[in-house]
N, C-alpha and C positions, 0 to 999 in steps of 0.2 A: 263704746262710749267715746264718745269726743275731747280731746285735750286740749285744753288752751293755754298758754302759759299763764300761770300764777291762779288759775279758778281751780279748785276743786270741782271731779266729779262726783256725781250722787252714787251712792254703795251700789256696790254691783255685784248680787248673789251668784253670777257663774261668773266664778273666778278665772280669770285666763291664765293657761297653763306659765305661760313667761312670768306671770305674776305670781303663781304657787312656789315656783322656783327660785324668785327673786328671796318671797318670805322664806323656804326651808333653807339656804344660806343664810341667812342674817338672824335664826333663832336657833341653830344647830351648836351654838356654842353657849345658850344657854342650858342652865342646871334646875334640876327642882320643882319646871312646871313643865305639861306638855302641852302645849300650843297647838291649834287646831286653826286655820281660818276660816270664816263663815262669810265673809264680803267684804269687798276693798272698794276704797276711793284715791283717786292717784291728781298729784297735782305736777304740774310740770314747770321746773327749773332749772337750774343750771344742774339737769339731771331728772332725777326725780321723786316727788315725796310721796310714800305710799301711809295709806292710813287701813291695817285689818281690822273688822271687828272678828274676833278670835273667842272658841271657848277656850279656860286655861284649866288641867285639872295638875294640883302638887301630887307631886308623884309618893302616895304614900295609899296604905289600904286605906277603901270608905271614905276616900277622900269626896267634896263636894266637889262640883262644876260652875266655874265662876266664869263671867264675861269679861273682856278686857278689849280696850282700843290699843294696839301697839303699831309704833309708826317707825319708820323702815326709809332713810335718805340712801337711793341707789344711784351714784355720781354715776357724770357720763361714760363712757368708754375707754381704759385704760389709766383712769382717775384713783382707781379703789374699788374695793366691794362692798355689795349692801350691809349695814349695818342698824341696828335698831338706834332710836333717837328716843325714844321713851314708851314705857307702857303704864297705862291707869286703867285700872279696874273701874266699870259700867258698875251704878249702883242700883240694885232695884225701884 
């Protein structure tokens, strides 16, 4: 998919690996749910904004499988590491 700065692109069900990697750093320090991604859209700025749609399930038995958009700013190069910016749960 093509980048342009500040447009988002449309979800993109094969996730590319740079991008799997980006999210397992930036949800590796969360507790409680476990994060799954299913398709990202990336917008690009001074870095870049990733948006996953993600299944979330709380880690506990019998637990349900909820959806969630969680969004991930991964500054340039030597800036910092990715880290989540927010997550809200998809309502049916």
């Amino acid at each position: 998919m093509t980048e342009q700065a500040g447009g988002w692109t449309g979800w993109n069900f094969e996730i590319p690996a740079k991008d799997k990697t980006v999210f397992a750093e930036a949800v590796a320090g969360l507790k409680g749910v476990k994060y799954t991604p299913l398709a990202v859209a990336t917008q690009v700025v001074a870095g870049i904004n990733y948006a996953f749609l993600s299944e979330g399930v709380v880690v506990h038995p019998n637990a349900k499988t909820n959806v969630f958009v969680i969004r991930i700013y991964a500054p340039l190069p030597g800036h910092g590491e990715p880290h989540v910016t927010g997550i809200a749960q998809v309502e049916p």
